[in-house]
Structures are given as C-alpha cells and as structure tokens.
LOLO-877370 format. One record per residue (C-alpha): residue in three letters; x, y, z. Coordinates in steps of 0.5 Angstrom, whole numbers, plus 500, padded with zeros to 3 digits. Each point is the difference from the previous one (the first is absolute). Layout:
N
ALAXYZ
...
***
This chain:
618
UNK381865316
UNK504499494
UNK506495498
UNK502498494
UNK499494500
UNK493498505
UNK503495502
UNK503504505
UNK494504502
UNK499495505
UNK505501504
UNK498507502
UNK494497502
UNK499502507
UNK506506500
UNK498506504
UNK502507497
UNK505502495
UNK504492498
UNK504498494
UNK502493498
UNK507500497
UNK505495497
UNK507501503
UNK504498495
UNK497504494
UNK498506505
UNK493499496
UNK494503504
UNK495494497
UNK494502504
UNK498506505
UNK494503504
UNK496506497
UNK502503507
UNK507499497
UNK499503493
UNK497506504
UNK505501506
UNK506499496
UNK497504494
UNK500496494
UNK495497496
UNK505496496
UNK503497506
UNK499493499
UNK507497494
UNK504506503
UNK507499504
UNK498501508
UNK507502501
UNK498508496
UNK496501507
UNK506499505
UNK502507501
UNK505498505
UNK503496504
UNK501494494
UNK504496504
UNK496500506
UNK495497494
UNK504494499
UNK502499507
UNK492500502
UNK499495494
UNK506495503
UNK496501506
UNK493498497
UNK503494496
UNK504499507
UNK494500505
UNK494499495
UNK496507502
UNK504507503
UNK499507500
UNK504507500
UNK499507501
UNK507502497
UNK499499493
UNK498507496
UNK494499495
UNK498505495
UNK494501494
UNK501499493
UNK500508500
UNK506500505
UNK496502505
UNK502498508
UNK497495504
UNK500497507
UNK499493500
UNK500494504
UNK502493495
UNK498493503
UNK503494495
UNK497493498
UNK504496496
UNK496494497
UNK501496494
UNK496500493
UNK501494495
UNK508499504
UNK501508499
UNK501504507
UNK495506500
UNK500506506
UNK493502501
UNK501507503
UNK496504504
UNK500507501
UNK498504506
UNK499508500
UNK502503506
UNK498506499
UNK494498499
UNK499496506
UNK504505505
UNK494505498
UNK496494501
UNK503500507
UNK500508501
UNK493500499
UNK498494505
UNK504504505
UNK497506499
UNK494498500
UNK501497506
UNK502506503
UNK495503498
UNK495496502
UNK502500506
UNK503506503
UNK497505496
UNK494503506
UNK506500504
UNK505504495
UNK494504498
UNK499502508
UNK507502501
UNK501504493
UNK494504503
UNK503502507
UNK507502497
UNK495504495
UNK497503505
UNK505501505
UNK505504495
UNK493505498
UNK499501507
UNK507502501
UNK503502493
UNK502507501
UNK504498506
UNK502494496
UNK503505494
UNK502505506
UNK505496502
UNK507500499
UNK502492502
UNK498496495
UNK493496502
UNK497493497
UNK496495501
UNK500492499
UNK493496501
UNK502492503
UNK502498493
UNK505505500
UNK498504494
UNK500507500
UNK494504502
UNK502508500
UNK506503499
UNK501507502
UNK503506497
UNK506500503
UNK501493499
UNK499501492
UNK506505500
UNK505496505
UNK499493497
UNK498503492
UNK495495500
UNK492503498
UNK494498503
UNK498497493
UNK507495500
UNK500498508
UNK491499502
UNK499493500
UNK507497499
UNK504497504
UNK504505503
UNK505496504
UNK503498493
UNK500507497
UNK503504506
UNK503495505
UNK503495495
UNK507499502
UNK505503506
UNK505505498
UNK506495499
UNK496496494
UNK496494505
UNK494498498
UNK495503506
UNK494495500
UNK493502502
UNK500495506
UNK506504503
UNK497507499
UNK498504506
UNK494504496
UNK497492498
UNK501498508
UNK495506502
UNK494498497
UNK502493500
UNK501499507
UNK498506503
UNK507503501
UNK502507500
UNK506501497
UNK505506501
UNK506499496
UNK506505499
UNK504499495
UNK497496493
UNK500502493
UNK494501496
UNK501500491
UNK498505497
UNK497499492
UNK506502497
UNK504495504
UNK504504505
UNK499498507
UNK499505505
UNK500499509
UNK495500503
UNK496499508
UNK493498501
UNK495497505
UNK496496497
UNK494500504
UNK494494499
UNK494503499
UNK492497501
UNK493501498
UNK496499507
UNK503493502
UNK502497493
UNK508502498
UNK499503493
UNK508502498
UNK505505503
UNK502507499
UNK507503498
UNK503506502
UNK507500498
UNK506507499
UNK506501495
UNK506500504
UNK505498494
UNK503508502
UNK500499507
UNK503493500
UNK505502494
UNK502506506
UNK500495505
UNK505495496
UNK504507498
UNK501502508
UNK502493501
UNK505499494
UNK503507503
UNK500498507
UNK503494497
UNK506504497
UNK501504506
UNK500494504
UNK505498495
UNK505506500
UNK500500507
UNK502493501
UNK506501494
UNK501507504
UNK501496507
UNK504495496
UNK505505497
UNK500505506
UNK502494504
UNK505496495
UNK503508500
UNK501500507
UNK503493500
UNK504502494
UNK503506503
UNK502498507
UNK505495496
UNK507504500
UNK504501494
UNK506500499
UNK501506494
UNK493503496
UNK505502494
UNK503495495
UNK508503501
UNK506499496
UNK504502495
UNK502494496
UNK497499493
UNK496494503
UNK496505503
UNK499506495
UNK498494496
UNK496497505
UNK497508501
UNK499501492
UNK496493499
UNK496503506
UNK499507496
UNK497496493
UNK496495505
UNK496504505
UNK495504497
UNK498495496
UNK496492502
UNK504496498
UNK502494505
UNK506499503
UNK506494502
UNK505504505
UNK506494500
UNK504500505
UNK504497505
UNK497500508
UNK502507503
UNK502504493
UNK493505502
UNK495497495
UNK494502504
UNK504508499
UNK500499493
UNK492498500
UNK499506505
UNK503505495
UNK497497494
UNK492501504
UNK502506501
UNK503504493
UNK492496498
UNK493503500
UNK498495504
UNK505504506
UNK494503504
UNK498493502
UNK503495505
UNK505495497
UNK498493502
UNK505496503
UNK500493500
UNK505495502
UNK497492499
UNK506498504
UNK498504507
UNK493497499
UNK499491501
UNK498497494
UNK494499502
UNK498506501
UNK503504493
UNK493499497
UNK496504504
UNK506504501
UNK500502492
UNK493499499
UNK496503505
UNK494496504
UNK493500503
UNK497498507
UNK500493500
UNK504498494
UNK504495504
UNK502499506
UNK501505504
UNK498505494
UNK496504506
UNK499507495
UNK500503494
UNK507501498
UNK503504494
UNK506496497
UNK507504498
UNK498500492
UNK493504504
UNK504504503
UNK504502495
UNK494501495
UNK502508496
UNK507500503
UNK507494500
UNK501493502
UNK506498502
UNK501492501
UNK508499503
UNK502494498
UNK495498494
UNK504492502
UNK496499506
UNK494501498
UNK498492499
UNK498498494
UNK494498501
UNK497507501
UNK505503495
UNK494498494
UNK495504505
UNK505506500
UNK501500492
UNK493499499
UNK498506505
UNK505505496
UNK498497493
UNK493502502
UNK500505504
UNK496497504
UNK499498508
UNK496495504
UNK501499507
UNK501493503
UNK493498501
UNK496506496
UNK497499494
UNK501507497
UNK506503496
UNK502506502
UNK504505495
UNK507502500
UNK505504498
UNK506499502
UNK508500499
UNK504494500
UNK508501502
UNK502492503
UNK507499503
UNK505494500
UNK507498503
UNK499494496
UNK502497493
UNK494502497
UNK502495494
UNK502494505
UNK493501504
UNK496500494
UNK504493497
UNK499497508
UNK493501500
UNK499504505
UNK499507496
UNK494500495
UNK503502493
UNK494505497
UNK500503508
UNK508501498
UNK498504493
UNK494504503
UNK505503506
UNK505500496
UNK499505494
UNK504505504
UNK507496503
UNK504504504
UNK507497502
UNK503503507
UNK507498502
UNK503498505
UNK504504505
UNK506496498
UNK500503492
UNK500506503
UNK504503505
UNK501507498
UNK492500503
UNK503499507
UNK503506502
UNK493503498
UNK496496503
UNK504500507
UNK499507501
UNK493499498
UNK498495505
UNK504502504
UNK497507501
UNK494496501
UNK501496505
UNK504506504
UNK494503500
UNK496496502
UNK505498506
UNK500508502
UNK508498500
UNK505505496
UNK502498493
UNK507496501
UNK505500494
UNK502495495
UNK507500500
UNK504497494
UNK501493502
UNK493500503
UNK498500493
UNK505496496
UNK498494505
UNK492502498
UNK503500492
UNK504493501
UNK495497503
UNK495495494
UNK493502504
UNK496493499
UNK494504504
UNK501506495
UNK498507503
UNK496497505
UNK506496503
UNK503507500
UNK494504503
UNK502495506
UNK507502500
UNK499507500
UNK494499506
UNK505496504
UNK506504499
UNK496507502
UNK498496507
UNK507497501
UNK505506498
UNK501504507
UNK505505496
UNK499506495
UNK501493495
UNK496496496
UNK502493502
UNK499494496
UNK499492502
UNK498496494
UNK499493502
UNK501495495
UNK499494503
UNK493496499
UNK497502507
UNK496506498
UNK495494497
UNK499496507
UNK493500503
UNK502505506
UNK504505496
UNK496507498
UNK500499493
UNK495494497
UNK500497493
UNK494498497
UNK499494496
UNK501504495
UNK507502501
UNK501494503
UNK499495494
UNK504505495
UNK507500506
UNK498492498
UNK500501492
UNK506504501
UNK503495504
UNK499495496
UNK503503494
UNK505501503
UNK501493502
UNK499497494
UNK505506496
UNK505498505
UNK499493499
UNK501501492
UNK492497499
UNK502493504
UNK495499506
UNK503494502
UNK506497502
UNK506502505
UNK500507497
UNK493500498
UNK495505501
UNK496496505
UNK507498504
UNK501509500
UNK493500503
UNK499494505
UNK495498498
UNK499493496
UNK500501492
UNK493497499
UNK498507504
UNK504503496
UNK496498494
UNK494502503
UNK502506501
UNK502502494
UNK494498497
UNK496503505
UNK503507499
UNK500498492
UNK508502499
UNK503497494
UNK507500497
UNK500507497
UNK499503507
UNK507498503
***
C-alpha cells in the first residue's frame, strides 16, 4: 500500500480489495491499496483528485457521501466508476467515515462486480457440473441415437420435429423445422429453445416457460395438442402453428419431449379472409334487410304530390338552388315553415345527386321519444342497453353511399347534437355499445320550420351543427306569399286524390278559386292538400266544393289532423309575437301582453325567455 504520508497506512490495515483512503474536503487520495493502483489503472493514484474516477452519476456520489457522514458506514451500486484510461467499470462503493487529526476522511472500498458475478457463474456450474453431468450425458446419448436411428424419417418429414431433454435444451432439429423456423441445428442444439421460438404471444405477452404446454410435457408427463400458438422465426416474424407435445422416456426415466409441429400462417390467413367476408356478407345482408324494410315502410306512406309545382319566382328559384346543388356534397338547410313541402325539396335534391341510386334516409327526431334518438341515429349492438335484443344499423348506417335527411334538425336535443357533428366531421360510426367505427359517406340535407337564429341563442341548437348543415341554405316560403301557385297545385292534388278515390275529376269554379286564394293558409300546402281531399269526397255534383275551417278545432286531440311538438311551439311563438306587438312591447297591466293571454306576467316573462324572443322580434 502507499500514502503520501505513512501515517496513514495504518488505516488500511486489514482492508480487503481494491480500497482507498480520501480527504473529503480536498478530494485528495492520501493512501490506497495495491488492488486499488491496479484495479483503477494508475500507478500515481495516491495525491490525485478521486472525483477524475466518477464516471457518472456525480450527484449520487455526493448524496452517498452525506449518507456515509449520516450513518458512519453505507453502500451503492448506482454510481458509475472508471479507470484512469476511461475504461468502464461495474462496482459496488462501501463508505466509512472516520476522523484523522479533526479532519473527516472516507475510507472507500471498491468491489468488482464483474469479477464476482464470474466467481459466481463458476460456482454455479461447477455445481451443475458436478451434479448432473452423468445424468445430462445419459440423455444427451438417447437423443443422439434416437434421431441416428430415424434420421431419414426425421429429415423425410414435412412437419416440423425437435426434441427437448428435461432441462428444456434442444437435442434435435429436423430439416423441415430449420426451413420453417430459419434457425440452423448449429444455433438451437444445447439451447434453451422455449426462449428462442416460444418467447412471447402473438399479442406482444411475455410467454413464461412454466405456462408452455411443450415444458408440462416433459415436466409432468403430459401430452399436449395445441392448435392455434406462434413460434419465432430468427428473423423475427412470428408464424402460427399446431403441435402435440408428447413426453418421451428412456426405459422407465422421462428424458424429454418431442415436438411435432405444422405452418398454418397460409391456412389460418385463409380462415380469417373467409370470416372477414362472411362478416361483410353478413353485414350487407343486414343493411340490405334494414333498407328493403325502411323502403317498404317509406313506400306505404301516402304522399300528396311527387313533383315541386309552381310557377312563382319563389319556385323557379327554389328549382334553380336545387339544379346548382344537386350533383354536388355539399350539406343542406332547407327552411321553412310547417307544411311548405320541405321533405319534397330534399327528395329532388337526392335526386339530381349521384347519390340517386341509393335510398334517401329519412329520419325525423320528432316521431322518435327522446330516449330512443340516439340508438336511432347511431345504430345499436345486442345488449347495449336495455331492451337492445340485436344488432341494429342506425339511419347515419343506412344512408352510408347515399343521403340523409334529419326533419327538423331543432328536435334533435342538444345532448346528442355534439355526437351527430362529430359523426359528420369524421366520417365515421360507432354503434351504441360497439367499440368499432364504421365508415361513412353520406350527404347531409337538415330541415326547420324554426328560426334558426333564436334556436341557436336559446340554447336548444348547436351553433357549429348550424354551419356544418348550413353551407347550402334553402328558404321555402309560405303558401300565403305565393298564391299564384294555388291554381297549379289544386289541380295537381286534386287529380291526385281523384284518383286514388276512383272518383271523376270535378270542376274548379272561379269562386271556388278565389276563396282558395283569399285564404292566409297557416298550414301551408299541407292545409290545402286537406282542403282539396275533403272537398273531392264532399262535393256530390260536377263542382269542386270548397269548406275551409278557420277556426282552432282542427288542432283538438280527436280531430284527424294532429300537430307535433314542433308545430305546436312554433303556433305558440307566433302567438306570443303577436301578443306582445299587439301590446306594443308592454307584458303587464290592463293592456298588457299577459292580460291578452290569461296568463299571469311572470308566465309571461317566462315564456319569453324560454322561446328566447327579444324586442327586435315584435
């Protein structure tokens, strides 16, 4: 040992291995071992800085001295040593502080791992060695003279054949295993063969050898038939295989296992092709079942008129917007008042589209419970929720290649008015419960008796939904605006409904007409649609006769003509714009809006607020 001083010398005495003596305030080495000079590469160790040999992890270095001076002895792995020469080196530090003439020193040990994992490498197999060998040779010779005897019939084979000895290493590996796997004889005999082929599932899980079927065979005498694992090839790719892992025996003393393995990459990719087309089929079918039956649906409900009729420049506008917009994508706002023929506009803009040769989808939210819109639009799979007993496509499924057409966007609620945009941004669906999107391309025509505008400030319309829809807006007026179309749309429907009666077409005298003309139609063609049937079925003479009722009862409960929510809330705006022009803006007092209603004026106030009208509106 040196030191530059003797006096230190004695505190090595008795120091095992590579130590060194340091002052920690002038990072000094004052004394060190001769293991040390040689292990740390420097024949001038001693009066050099210590801190040059730290070759990495410097802070951990201090943090380790703190915990020396703390505790007066402590160790670490953590810290990165090297030689003088820079040369890496695996260590284990163990720290002593102690104290020379009042100064802190740190007698330092350091312990060569790599030496001592070799140390223990050598104990270890000298023990297997010494134990097993006899054993391990005895089984080595039955492999060998198993595949001598049979290595033609071996090599002759066309599955894949190898042979594992009770340790699990490889004894034999026949030709056609060395083709499939891309392994030679020269890299698999001896090894541990579970850790070179079987390693890990297809999905990326580590495999253990405790798990393998093959290590059961000859742990537990088991014979295995697996029919669907992978084995790894050298180069990396997985391949599926089957096997039967049999254990085999050397007179009464199990020696191992044989497997006997087949590719069936090509006959599984084959498999997983079928079912993915059956799947399709399947599909298809389901889609063609769900549209054939929505057709049949579509077609048993009676229309009034197929056509758009008129001769008003409303019209031929309405015509010309229809012409520009047809053939392409874009999305569509049809606007409207209730009965004006919005779902006629949308029916001729599908078809002047590509899109013609597939179904228009037709959904209208306000005909569905609120509850049930979702699955409705979305689709479902079998026990989504309750009551969702099996697959089911929603409308954005069915119209996939061809248009949707939402009547009435307002009453979709708000809630799943994010999902719908999301699905028309992305192009995508998932069915409620299902965790795969499905594609789409589809067209996008949306409908509203509704002030777009007051929806949107009410909180009951999603602006972005209003954009998306609304690249396109198409404005369809009220009858009342254009009453030169009445003499062309009463003969129309009224041929219709003849008809369909089996009755002769009667004659529309002048006076019939003008009372048709004079009248504001606040049901729009829809209202006069009824006019028309009722006075087809009523008039008993060559004459058209005609009974229009203005009054309020065609609303009641047990009239034939019914009002959606919808339509009701829209008489009700439109009631109460009125009220409150009438009323000059005022809602309470004697002749205040709320005295005209019979209603209180904090109803009222409610109200206004609820339909989100303002001053401007009246």
């Amino acid at each position: 040992m040196q030191s530059y001083d003797t006096s230190f010398d004695s505190h090595l005495v008795g120091a095992f291995g590579p130590t060194v003596l340091i002052d920690l305030s002038r990072d000094l080495i004052l004394a060190a071992t001769d293991e040390a000079l040689a292990f740390l590469d420097d024949p001038d160790l001693i009066g050099s800085h210590f801190a040059r040999f730290v070759a990495g992890g410097m802070a951990d270095f201090v943090v380790f001295i703190s915990e020396v001076q703390h505790r007066t002895t402590a160790w670490t792995r953590r810290i990165f040593m090297q030689t003088a020469k820079g040369v890496s080196l695996k260590t284990e530090l163990t720290g002593r502080v102690i104290t020379v003439d009042g100064h802190l020193m740190l007698l330092l040990n350091l312990l060569d791992l790599v030496a001592l994992e070799d140390h223990g490498a050598e104990v270890t197999t000298g023990n297997l060695y010494s134990g097993g060998l006899i054993e391990w040779q005895r089984a080595q010779r039955f492999f060998a003279d198993l595949e001598r005897e049979n290595q033609l019939i071996l090599n002759a084979a066309g599955e894949g054949i190898y042979g594992v000895n009770s340790d699990g290493k490889t004894t034999f590996v026949n030709r056609a295993a060395q083709e499939m796997l891309g392994w030679t004889t020269e890299d698999l005999l001896g090894r541990d063969i579970h850790t070179m082929i079987h390693h890990h599932h297809l999905n990326g899980d580590l495999y253990p050898s405790l798990e393998c079927p093959i290590y059961q065979s000859f742990r537990y005498e088991q014979v295995n038939r697996i029919e669907n694992e992978v084995f790894w090839r050298k180069d990396g790719k997985p391949i599926r295989v089957e096997y039967v892992s049999t254990p085999i025996y050397d007179g009464a003393q199990l020696v191992g296992a044989v497997v006997i393995f087949r590719d069936i990459t090509e006959r599984w990719e084959s498999e997983r092709k079928l079912r993915d087309a059956m799947d399709q089929v399947a599909a298809l079918r389901d889609q063609l079942e769900e549209e054939n039956a929505y057709l049949q649906e579509a077609i048993s409900i009676e229309r009034a008129h197929h056509d758009i009729i008129g001769r008003s420049d409303a019209i031929r506008r309405i015509i010309t917007q229809i012409e520009l917009v047809g053939p392409t994508d874009t999305s569509v706002l049809i606007r409207g008042e209730s009965g004006v023929g919005k779902s006629l506009v949308a029916s001729a803009i599908h078809e002047d589209s590509s899109r013609k040769r597939r179904p228009m989808i037709h959904f209208k939210p306000g005909a569905v419970s609120p509850e049930k819109i979702e699955s409705e639009l979305l689709g479902q799979i079998r026990g989504a929720f309750a009551g969702a007993l099996k697959d089911r496509p929603g409308k954005l499924e069915l119209a996939h290649g061809g248009t949707l057409f939402i009547d009435e966007i307002c009453d979709v609620p708000i809630e799943i008015q994010g999902h719908l945009l999301d699905v028309l941004n992305s192009r995508s669906v998932r069915r409620l419960g299902d965790d795969r999107a499905r594609s789409l391309d589809l067209r996008a025509i949306a409908s509203s008796s509704r002030d777009i505008d007051r929806e949107i400030q009410a909180g009951r319309l999603r602006q972005d939904l209003a954009l998306h829809l609304g690249v396109f807006p198409i404005h369809c007026p009220p009858l009342r605006d254009r009453i030169e179309d009445i003499p062309v749309l009463t003969v129309h429907l009224l041929r219709i409904v003849c008809k369909r009666l089996g009755r002769n077409v009667p004659v529309i005298t002048e006076g019939a007409m003008r009372k048709l003309q004079e009248y504001h139609w606040p049901g729009n063609v829809r209202e006069l649609a009824n006019v028309i049937e009722r006075g087809a079925i009523v008039s008993q003479t060559d004459k058209l006769l005609v009974e229009i009722q203005t009054h309020v009862a065609s609303v009641a409960p047990n009239s034939s003509t019914l009002l959606t929510e919808a339509e009701v809330e829209h008489i009700r705006t439109l009631n109460t714009i009125a009220c409150m022009k009438e009323a000059g803006g005022r809602v309470s007092g004697q002749e205040g809006a709320a005295a005209l209603l019979g209603i209180k004026p904090t109803t009222l106030y409610s109200r206004l607020k609820k339909l989100g009208l303002k001053d401007e509106d009246w």
